[in-house]
N, C-alpha and C positions, 0 to 999 in steps of 0.2 A: 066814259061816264063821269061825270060831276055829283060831289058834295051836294046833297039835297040842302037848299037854302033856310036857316032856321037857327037855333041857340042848340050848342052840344057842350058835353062836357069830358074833356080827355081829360088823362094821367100819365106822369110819368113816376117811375119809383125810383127811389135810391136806398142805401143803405146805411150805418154808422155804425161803429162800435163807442162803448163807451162803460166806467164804471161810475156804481152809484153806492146808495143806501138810503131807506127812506128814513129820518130821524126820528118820524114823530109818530114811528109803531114802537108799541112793546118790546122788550128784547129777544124777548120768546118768538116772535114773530122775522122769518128766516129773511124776509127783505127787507129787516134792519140791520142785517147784516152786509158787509160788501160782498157785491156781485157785478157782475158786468154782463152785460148783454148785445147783441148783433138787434139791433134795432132793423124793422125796415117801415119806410118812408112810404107814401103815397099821396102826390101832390096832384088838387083835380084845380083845372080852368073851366069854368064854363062863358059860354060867351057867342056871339054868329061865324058861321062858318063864312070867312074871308072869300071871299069870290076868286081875287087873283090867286091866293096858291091853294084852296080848296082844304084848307084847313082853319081851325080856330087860333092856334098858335106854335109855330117852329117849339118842339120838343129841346132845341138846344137854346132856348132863348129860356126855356124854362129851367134847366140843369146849370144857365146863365146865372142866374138870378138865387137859385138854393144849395147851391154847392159853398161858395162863399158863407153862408150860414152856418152849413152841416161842418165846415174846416174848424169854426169856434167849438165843437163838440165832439166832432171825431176823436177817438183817442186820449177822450177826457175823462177828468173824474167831474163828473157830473154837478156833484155838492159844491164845489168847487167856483161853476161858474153863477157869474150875479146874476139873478131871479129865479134860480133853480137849485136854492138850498134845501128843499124838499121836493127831486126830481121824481115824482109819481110823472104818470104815464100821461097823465091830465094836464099835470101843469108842463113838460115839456110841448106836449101839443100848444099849449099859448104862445107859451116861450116863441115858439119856432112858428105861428101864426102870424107874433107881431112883427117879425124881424122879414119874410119874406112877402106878407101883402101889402108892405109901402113900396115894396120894388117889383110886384107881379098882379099888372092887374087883372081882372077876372080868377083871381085864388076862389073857390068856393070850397073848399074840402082841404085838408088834411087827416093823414088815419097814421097811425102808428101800429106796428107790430111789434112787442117783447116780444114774442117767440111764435111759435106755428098756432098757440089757440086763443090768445090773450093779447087785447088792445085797445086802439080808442080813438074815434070816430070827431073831429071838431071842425065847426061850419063858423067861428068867428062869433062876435059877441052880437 
């Protein structure tokens, strides 16, 4: 059976560790404090389903392309790197929109997970 012909949208995940602190909350405010987090990634393509290998894009072509990103942040203090001296959850999702949809195209999605309940969903400007 064959790829029904059409526009899909896959994902692959990955994950990063990283510490931060957001500066520009109060001090009373416990994520102005430093903390680190297990981030997890979720990077969608959307795009037509290729005829010859019956998908939209090789999975390893896209861990190609953002893993090289994720190495500038894994293991980072967050504040630390340039455009993300106030790493909220929002602005790494840019962060990390601009740097992989010049090199991945059909990017349509990014989400981020801090933790199991709390994240953030960006489709690009």
């Amino acid at each position: 059976m064959t790829a029904a012909p059409g526009t899909m949208t896959v994902y692959h995940g990955f994950s990063f560790e990283s510490a931060r602190r957001l500066p520009r909350l109060p001090a009373s405010h416990m994520c102005s404090r430093l903390h680190g987090n297990t981030f997890l990634l979720r990077v969608a393509v959307t795009g037509p389903v290729r005829e010859s290998e019956g998908w939209v894009i090789d999975f390893a072509e896209v861990a190609a392309r953002v893993e090289p990103v994720l190495a500038e942040i894994d293991h980072h203090y967050l504040n630390e790197v340039p455009g993300l001296e106030n790493p909220t959850t929002e602005n790494i999702s840019v962060w990390l929109w601009d740097r992989i949809a010049t090199h991945l195209q059909g990017l349509s999605e990014i989400e981020i997970r801090e933790n199991a309940t709390t994240g953030c969903v960006y489709r690009g400007a």
